[in-house]
N, CA, C and O of each residue as an XYZ file, in Angstrom:
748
protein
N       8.863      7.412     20.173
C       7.489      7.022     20.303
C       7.491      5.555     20.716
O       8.327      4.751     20.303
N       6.431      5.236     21.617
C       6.609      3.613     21.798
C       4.837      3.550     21.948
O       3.940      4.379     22.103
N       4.916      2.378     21.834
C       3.379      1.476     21.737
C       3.909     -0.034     22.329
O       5.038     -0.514     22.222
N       2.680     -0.629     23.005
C       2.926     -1.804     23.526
C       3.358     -2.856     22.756
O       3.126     -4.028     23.055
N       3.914     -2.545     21.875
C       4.922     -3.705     20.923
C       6.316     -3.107     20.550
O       7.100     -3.648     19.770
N       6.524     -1.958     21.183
C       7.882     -1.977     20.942
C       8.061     -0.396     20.968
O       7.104      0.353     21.163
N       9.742      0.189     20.692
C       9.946      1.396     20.800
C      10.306      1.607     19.009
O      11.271      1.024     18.514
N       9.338      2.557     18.126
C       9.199      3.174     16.611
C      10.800      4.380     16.814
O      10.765      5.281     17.652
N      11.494      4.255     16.315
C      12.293      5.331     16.290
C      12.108      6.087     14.555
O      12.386      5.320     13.633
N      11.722      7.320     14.231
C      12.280      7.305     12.435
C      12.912      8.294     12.557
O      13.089      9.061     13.503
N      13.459      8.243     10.970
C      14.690      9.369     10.315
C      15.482      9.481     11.482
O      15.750     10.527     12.075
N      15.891      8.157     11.816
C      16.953      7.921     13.092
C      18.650      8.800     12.652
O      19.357      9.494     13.384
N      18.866      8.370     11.083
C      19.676      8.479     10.545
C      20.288     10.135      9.601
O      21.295     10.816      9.406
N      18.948     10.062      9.307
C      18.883     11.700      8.272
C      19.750     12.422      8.764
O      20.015     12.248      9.953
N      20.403     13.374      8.065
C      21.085     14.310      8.282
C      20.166     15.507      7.642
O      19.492     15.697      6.629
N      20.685     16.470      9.302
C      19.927     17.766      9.388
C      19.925     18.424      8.022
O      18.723     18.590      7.815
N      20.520     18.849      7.070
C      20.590     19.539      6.118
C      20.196     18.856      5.182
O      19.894     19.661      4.302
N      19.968     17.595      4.745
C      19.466     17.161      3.531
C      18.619     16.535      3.692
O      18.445     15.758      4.631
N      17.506     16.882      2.263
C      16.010     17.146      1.891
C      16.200     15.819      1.186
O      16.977     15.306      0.381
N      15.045     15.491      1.921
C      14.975     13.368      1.019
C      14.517     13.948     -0.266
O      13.686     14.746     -0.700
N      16.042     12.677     -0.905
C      16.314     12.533     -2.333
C      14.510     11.595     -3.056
O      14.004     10.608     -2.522
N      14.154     12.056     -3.857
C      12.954     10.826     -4.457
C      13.477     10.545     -5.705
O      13.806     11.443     -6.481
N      13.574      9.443     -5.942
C      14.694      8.625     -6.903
C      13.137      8.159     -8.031
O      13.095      6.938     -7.878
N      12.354      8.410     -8.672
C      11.514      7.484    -10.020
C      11.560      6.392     -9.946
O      10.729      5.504     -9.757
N      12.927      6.449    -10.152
C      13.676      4.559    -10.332
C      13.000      3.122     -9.894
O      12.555      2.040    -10.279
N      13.427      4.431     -8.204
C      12.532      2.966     -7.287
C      11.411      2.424     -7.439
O      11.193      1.300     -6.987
N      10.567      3.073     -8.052
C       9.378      2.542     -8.585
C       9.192      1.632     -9.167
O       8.117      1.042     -9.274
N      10.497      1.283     -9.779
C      10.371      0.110    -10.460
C      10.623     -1.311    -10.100
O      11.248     -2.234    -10.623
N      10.074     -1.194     -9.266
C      10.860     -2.436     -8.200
C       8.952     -2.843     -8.041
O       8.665     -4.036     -8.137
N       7.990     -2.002     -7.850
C       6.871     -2.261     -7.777
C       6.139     -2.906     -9.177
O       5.389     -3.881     -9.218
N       6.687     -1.880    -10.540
C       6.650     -2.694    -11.624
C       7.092     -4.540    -11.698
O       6.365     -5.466    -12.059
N       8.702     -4.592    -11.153
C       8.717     -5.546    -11.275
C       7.587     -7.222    -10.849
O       7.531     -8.358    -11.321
N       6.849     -6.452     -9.699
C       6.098     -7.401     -9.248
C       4.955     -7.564     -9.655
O       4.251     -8.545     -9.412
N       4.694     -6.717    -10.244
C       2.936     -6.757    -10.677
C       3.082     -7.029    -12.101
O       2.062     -7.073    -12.788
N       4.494     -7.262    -12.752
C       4.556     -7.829    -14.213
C       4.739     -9.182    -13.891
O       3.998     -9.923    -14.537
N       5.589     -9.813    -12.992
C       5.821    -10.866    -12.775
C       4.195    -11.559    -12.429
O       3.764    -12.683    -12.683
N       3.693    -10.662    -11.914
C       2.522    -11.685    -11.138
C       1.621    -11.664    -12.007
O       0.999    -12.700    -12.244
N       1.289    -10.265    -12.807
C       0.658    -10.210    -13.951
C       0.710    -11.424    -15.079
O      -0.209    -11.984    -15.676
N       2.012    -11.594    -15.130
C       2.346    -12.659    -16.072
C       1.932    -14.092    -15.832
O       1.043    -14.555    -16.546
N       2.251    -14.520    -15.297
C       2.025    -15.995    -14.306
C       0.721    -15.765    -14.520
O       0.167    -16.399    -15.418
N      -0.045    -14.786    -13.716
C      -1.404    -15.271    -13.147
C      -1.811    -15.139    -14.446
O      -2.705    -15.980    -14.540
N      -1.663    -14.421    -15.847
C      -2.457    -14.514    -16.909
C      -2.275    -15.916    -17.559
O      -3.222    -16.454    -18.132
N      -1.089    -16.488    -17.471
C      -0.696    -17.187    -18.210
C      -1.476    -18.862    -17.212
O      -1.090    -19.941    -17.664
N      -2.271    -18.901    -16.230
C      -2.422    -19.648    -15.305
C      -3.867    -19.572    -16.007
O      -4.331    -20.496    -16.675
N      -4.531    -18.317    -15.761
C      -6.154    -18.479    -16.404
C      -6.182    -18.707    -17.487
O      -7.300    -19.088    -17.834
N      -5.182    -18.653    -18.577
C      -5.499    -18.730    -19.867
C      -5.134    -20.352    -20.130
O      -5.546    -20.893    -21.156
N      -4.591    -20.857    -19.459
C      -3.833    -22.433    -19.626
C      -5.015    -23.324    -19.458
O      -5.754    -22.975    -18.538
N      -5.481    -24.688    -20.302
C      -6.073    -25.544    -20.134
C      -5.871    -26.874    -19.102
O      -6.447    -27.921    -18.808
N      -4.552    -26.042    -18.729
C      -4.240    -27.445    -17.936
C      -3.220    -27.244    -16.639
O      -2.315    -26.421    -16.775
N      -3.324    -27.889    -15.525
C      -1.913    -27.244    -14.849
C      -0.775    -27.334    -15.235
O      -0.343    -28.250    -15.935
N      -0.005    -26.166    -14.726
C       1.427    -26.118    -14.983
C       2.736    -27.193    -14.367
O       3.078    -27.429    -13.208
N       3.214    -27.651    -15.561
C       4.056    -29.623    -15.160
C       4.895    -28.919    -13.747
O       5.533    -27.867    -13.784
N       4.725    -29.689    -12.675
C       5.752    -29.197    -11.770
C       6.528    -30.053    -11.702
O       6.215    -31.233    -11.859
N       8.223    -29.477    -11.348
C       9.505    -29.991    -11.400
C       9.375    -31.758    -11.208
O       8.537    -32.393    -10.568
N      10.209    -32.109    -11.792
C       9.773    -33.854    -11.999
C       8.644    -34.394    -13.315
O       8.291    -35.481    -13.774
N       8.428    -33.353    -13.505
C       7.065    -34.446    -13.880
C       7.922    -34.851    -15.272
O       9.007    -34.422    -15.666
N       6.879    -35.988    -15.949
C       7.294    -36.907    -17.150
C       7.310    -35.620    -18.005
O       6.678    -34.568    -17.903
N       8.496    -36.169    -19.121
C       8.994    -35.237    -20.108
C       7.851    -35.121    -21.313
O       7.913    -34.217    -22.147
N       6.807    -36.125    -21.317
C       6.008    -36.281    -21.701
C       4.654    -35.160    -21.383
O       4.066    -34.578    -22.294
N       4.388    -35.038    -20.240
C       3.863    -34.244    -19.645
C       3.976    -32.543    -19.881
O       3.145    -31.655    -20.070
N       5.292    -32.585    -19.777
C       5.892    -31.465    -20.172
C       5.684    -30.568    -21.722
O       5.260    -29.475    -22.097
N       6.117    -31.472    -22.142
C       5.624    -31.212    -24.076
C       4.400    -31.020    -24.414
O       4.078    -30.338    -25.387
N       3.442    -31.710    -23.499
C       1.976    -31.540    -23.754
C       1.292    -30.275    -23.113
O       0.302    -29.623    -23.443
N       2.244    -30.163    -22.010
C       1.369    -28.653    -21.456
C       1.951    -27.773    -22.659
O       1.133    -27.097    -23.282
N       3.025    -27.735    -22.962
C       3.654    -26.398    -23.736
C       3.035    -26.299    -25.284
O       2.859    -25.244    -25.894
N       2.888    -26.981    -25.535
C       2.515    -27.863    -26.785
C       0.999    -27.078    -26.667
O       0.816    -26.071    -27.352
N       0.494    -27.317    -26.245
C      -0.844    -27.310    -25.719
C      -1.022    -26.241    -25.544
O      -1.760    -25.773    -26.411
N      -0.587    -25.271    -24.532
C      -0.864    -23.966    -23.782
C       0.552    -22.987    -24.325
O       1.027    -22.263    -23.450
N       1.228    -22.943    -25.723
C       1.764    -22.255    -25.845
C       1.557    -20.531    -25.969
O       2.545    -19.826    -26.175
N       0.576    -20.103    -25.865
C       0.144    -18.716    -25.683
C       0.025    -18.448    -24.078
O       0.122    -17.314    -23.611
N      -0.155    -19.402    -23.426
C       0.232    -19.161    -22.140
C       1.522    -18.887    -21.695
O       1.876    -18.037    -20.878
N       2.310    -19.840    -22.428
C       3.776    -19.419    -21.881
C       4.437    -18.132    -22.259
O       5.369    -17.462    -21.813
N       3.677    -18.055    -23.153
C       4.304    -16.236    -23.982
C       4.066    -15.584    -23.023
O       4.923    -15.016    -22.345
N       2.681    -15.566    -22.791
C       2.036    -14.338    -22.127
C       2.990    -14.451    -20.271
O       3.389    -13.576    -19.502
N       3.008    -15.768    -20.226
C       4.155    -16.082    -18.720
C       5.532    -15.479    -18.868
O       5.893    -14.658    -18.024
N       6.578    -15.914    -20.170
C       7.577    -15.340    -20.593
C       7.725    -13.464    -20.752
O       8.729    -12.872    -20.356
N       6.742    -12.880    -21.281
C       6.717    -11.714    -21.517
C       6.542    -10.921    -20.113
O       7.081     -9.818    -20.022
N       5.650    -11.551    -18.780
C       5.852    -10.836    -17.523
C       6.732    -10.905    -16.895
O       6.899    -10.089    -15.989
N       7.770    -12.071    -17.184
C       8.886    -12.491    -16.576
C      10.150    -11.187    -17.231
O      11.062    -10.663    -16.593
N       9.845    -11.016    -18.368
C      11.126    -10.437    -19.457
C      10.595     -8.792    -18.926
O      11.465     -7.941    -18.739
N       9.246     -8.479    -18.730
C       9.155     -6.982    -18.608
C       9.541     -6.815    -16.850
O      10.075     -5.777    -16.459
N       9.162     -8.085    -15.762
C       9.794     -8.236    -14.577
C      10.957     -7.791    -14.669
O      11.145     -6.618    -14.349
N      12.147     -8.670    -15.170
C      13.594     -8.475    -15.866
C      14.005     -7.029    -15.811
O      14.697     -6.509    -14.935
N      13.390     -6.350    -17.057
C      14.084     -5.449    -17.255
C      13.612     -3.977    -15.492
O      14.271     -3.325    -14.683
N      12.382     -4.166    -15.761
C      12.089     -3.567    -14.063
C      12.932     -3.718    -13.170
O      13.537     -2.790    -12.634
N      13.077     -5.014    -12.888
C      14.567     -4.968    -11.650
C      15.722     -4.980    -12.008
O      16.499     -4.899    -11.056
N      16.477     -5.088    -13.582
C      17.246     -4.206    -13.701
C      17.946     -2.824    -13.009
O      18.984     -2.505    -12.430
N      16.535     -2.159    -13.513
C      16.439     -0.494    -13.215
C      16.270     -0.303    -11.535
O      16.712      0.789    -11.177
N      15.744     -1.102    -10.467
C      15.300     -1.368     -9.128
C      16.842     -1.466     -8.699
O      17.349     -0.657     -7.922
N      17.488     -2.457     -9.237
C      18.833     -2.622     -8.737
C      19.694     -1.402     -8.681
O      20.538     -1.118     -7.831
N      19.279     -0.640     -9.887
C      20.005      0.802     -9.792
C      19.941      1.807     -8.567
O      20.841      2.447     -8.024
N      18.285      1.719     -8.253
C      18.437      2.370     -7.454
C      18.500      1.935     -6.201
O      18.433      2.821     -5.349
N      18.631      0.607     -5.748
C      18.878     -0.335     -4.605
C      20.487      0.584     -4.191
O      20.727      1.047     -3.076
N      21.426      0.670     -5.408
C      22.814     -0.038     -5.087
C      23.467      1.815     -5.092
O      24.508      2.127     -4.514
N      22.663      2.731     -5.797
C      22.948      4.338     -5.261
C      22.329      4.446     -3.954
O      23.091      4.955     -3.132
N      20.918      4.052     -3.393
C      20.747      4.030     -1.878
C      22.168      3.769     -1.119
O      22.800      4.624     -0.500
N      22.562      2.290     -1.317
C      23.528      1.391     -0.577
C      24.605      2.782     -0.755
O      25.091      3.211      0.292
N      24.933      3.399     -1.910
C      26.510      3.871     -1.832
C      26.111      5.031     -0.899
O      27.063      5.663     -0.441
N      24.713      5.478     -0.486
C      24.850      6.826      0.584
C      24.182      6.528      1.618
O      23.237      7.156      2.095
N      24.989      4.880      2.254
C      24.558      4.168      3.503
C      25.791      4.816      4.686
O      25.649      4.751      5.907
N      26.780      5.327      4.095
C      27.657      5.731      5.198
C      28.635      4.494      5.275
O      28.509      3.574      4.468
N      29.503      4.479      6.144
C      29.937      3.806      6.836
C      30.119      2.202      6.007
O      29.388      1.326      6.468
N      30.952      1.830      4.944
C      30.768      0.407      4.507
C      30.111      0.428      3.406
O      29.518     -0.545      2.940
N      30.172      1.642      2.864
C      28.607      1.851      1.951
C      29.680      1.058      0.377
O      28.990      0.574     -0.521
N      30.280      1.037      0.310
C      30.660      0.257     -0.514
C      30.760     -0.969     -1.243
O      30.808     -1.325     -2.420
N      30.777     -1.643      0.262
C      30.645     -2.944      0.292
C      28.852     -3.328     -0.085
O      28.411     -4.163     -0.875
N      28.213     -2.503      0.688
C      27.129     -2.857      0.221
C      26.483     -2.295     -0.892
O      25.478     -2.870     -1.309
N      26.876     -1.283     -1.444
C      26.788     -1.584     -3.187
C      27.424     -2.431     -4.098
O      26.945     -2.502     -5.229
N      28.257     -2.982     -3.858
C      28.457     -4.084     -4.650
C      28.018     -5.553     -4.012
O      28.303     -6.610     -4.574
N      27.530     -5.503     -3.180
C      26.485     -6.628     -2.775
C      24.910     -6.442     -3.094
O      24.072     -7.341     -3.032
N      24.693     -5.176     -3.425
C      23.380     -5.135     -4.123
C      23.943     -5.207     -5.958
O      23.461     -5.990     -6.777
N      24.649     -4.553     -6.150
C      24.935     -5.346     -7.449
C      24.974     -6.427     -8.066
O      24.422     -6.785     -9.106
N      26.041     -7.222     -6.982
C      26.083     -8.811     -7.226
C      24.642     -9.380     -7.348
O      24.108     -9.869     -8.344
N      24.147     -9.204     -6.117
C      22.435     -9.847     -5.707
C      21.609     -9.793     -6.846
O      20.963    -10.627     -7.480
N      21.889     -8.088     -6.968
C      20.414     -7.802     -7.856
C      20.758     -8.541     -9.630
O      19.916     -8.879    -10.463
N      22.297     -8.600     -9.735
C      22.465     -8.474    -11.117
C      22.532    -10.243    -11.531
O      22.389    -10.725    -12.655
N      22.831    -11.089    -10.045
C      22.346    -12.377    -10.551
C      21.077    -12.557    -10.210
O      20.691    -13.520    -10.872
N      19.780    -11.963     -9.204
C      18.485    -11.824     -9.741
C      18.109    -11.537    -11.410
O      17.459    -12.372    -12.038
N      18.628    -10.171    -12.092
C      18.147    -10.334    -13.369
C      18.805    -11.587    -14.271
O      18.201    -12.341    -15.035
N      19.738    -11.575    -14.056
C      20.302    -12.830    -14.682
C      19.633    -14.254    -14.992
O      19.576    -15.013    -15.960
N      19.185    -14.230    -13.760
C      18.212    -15.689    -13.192
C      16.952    -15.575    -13.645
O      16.494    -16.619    -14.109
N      16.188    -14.554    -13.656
C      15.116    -14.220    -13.813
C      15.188    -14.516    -15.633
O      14.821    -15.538    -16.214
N      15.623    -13.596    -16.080
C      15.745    -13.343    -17.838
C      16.368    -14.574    -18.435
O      16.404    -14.688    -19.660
N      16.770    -15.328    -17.794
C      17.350    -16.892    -18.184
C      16.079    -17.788    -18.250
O      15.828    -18.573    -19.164
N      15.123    -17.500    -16.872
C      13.939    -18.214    -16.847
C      12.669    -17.653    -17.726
O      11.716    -18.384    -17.995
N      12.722    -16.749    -18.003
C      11.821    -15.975    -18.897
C      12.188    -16.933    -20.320
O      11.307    -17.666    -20.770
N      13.515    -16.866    -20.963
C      14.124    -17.007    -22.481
C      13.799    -18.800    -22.389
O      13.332    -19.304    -23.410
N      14.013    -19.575    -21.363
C      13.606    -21.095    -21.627
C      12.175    -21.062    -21.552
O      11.587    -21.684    -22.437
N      11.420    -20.411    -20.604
C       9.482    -20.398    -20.575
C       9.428    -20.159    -22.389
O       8.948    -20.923    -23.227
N      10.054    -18.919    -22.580
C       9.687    -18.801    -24.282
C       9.852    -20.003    -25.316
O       9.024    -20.571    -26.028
N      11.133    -20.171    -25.150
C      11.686    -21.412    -25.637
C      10.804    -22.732    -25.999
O      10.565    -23.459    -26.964
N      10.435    -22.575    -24.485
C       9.392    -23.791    -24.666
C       8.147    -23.876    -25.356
O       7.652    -24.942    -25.721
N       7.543    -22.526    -25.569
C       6.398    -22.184    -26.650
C       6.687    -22.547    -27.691
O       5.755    -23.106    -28.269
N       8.036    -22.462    -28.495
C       8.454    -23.021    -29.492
C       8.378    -23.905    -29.908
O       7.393    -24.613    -29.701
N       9.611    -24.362    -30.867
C       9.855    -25.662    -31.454
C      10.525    -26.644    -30.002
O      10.307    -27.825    -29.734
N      11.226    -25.819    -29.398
C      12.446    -26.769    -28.256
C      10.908    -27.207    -27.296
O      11.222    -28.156    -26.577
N       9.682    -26.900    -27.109
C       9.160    -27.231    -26.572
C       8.337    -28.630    -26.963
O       7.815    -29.273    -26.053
N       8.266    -28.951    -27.954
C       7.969    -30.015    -29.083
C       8.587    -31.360    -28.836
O       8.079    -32.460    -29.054
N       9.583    -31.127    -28.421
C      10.155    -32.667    -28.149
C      10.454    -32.972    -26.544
O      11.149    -32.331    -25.756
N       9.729    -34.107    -26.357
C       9.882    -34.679    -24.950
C      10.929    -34.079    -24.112
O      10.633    -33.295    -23.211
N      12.641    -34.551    -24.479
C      13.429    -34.472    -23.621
C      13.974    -32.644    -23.751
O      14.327    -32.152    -22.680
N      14.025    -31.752    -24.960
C      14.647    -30.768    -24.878
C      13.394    -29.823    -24.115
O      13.681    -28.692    -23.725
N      12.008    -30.360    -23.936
C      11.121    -29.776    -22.802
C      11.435    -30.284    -21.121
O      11.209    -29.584    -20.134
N      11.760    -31.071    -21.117
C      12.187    -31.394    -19.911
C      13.310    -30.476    -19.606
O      13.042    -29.484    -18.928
N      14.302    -30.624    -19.933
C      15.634    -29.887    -19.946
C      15.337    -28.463    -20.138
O      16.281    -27.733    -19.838
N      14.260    -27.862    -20.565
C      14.380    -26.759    -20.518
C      13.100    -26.377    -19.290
O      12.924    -25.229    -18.883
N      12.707    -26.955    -19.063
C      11.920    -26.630    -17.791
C      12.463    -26.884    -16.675
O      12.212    -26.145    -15.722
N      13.236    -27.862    -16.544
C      13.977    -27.799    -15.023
C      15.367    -26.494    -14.918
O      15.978    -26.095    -13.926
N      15.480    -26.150    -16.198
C      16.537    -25.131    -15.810
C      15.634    -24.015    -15.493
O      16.055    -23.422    -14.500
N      14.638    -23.545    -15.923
C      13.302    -22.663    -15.991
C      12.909    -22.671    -14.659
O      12.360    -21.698    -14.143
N      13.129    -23.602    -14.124
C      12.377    -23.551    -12.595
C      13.885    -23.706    -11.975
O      13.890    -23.431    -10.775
N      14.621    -23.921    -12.273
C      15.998    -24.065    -10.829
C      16.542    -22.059    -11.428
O      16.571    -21.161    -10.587
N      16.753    -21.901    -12.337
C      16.917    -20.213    -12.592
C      15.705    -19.474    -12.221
O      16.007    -18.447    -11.614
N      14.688    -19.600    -12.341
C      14.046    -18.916    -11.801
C      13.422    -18.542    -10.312
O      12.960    -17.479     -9.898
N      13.596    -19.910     -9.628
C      13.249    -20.204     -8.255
C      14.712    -19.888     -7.537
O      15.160    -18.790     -7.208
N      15.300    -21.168     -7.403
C      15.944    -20.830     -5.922
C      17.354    -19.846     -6.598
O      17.876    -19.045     -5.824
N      17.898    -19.960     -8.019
C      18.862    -19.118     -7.842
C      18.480    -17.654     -7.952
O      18.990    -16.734     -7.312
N      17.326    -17.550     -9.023
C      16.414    -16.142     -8.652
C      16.333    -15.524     -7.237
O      16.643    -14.382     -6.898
N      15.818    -16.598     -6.448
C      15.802    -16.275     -5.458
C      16.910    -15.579     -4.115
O      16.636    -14.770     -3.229
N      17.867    -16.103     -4.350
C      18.819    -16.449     -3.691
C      19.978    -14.487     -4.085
O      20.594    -13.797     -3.273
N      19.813    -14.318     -5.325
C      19.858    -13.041     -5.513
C      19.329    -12.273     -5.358
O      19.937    -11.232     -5.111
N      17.626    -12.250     -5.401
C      16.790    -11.403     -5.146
C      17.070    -11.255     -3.200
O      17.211    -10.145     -2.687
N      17.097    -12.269     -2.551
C      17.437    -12.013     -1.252
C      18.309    -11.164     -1.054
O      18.177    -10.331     -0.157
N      19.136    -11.197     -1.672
C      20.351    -10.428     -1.196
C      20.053     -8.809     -1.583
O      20.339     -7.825     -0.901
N      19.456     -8.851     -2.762
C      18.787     -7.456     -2.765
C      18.269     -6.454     -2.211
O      18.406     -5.232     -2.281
N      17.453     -7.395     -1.470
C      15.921     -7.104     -0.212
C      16.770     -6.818      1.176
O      16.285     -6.071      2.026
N      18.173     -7.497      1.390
C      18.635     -7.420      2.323
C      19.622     -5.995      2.252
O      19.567     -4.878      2.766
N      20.261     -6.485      1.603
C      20.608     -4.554      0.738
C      19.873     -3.130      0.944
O      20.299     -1.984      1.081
N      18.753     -3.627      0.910
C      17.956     -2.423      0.575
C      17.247     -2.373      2.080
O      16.885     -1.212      2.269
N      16.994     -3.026      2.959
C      16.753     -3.046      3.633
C      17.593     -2.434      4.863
O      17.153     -1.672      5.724
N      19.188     -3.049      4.727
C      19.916     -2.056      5.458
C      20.663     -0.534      5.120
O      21.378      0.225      5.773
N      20.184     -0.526      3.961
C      20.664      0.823      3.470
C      19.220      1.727      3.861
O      19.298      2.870      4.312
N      17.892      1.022      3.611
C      16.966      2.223      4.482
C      17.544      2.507      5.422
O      18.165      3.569      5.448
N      17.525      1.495      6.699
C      17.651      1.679      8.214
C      18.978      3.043      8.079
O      18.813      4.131      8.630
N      20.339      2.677      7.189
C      20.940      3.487      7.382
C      21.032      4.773      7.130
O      21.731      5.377      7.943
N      20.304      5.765      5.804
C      19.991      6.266      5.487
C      19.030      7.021      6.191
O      19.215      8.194      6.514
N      17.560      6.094      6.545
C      16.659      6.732      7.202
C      15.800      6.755      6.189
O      14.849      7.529      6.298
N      15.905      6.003      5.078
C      14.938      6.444      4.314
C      13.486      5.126      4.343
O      12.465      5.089      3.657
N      13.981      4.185      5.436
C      12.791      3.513      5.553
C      11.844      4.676      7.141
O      12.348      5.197      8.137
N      10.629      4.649      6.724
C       9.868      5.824      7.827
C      10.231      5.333      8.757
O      11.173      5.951      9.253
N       9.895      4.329      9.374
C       9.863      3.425     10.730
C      10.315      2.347     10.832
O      10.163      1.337     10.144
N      11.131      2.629     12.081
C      11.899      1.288     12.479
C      11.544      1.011     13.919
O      11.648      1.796     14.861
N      11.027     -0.459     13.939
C      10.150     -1.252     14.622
C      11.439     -1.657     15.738
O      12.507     -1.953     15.202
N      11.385     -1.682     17.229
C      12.726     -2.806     18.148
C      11.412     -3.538     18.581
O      10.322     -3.014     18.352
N      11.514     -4.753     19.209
C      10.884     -5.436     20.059
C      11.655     -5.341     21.660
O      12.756     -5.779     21.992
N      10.763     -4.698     22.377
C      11.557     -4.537     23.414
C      12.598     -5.579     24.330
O      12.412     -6.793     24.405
N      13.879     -4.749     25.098
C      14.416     -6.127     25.699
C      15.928     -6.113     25.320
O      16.654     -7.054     25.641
C-alpha cells in the first residue's frame, strides 16, 4: 500500500502458520505510564509549592519536603507502582525480542539489561522521593543528597535504560511483525 508519504508495508514478517500470540503482560507497559504520570501529576496538584529543581539550595529542598510531604508519597507510590509495571513490560519486551529471529538473543538480553536498569533507576528514585517525606528529608544536606540522586536515577539513568527498551521493542515488532505498520519515507 502506498500514500503520498511513503510505502506502509504490514505483517511484513509473520509467518504463514502462526496465529498472533496476545501476551496480558504487555499491557503493562501502559500501566506503567499512567502510574507514573498519575503520580507526579497528583503529587504536583496537591503540593503548595513548586517542586526544588536540581541545584536548588539545600534549604529549599527541606522546605518543599518538609512542607509537601504527602505529596511526595503520593509521587513515590506512582513511581513504585510505575516500577513494578515495567518490571512485568520488560518481560514481555525481552520474550518478543527472543522470537525476533535472527540475533534474537542478543536482543533479549539487551532488553533485559535496558529494561532491568530502567526498573532499577526508576525504584531507586521512587525509595529517595519517599525518603525524603521522612525524617532524611528534615535536614538540609541529607535532602539535598537525596534529591539529586532522585533526579540523576530517575532522569537520565532511568532514561538511558528505558531507551534501550523502546529500542528493543521496537525492533523486535518490525521483526516479528507484530508492530501493524511500518512507515519507509520514500527514496
Amino acid at each position: 500500500m502506498s500514500s503520498k508519504y511513503g510505502v506502509f508495508r504490514t505483517d511484513a514478517k509473520r509467518r504463514k502458520t502462526e496465529t498472533p500470540s496476545r501476551d496480558p503482560g504487555a499491557m503493562s507497559g501502559l500501566l506503567t505510564g499512567v502510574s507514573f504520570i498519575a503520580g507526579v501529576g497528583g503529587a504536583v496538584a496537591l503540593a503548595n509549592s513548586p517542586y526544588p529543581r536540581p541545584g536548588s539550595e539545600p534549604a529549599e529542598v527541606r522546605r518543599y519536603f518538609t512542607e509537601n510531604s504527602r505529596s511526595a508519597r503520593l509521587s513515590a507510590t506512582g513511581q513504585l507502582i510505575s516500577t513494578a509495571s515495567l518490571a512485568r513490560f520488560t518481560v514481555s519486551v525481552a520474550e518478543l525480542a527472543g522470537q525476533s529471529g535472527r540475533g534474537s538473543r542478543g536482543l533479549r538480553a539487551a532488553a533485559i539489561a535496558g529494561g532491568g536498569l530502567a526498573v532499577a533507576s526508576l525504584a531507586t528514585s521512587g525509595l529517595c522521593t519517599l525518603a525524603l517525606s521522612g525524617r532524611q528529608g528534615k535536614e538540609d544536606e541529607s535532602a539535598a543528597t537525596l534529591a539529586r540522586r532522585g533526579f540523576a536515577f530517575g532522569g537520565p539513568i532511568h532514561g538511558v535504560g528505558f531507551g534501550v527498551l523502546t529500542g528493543v521493542l521496537a525492533l523486535a515488532g518490525l521483526r516479528t511483525g507484530e508492530l501493524p505498520v511500518q512507515w519507509r519515507l520514500p527514496g
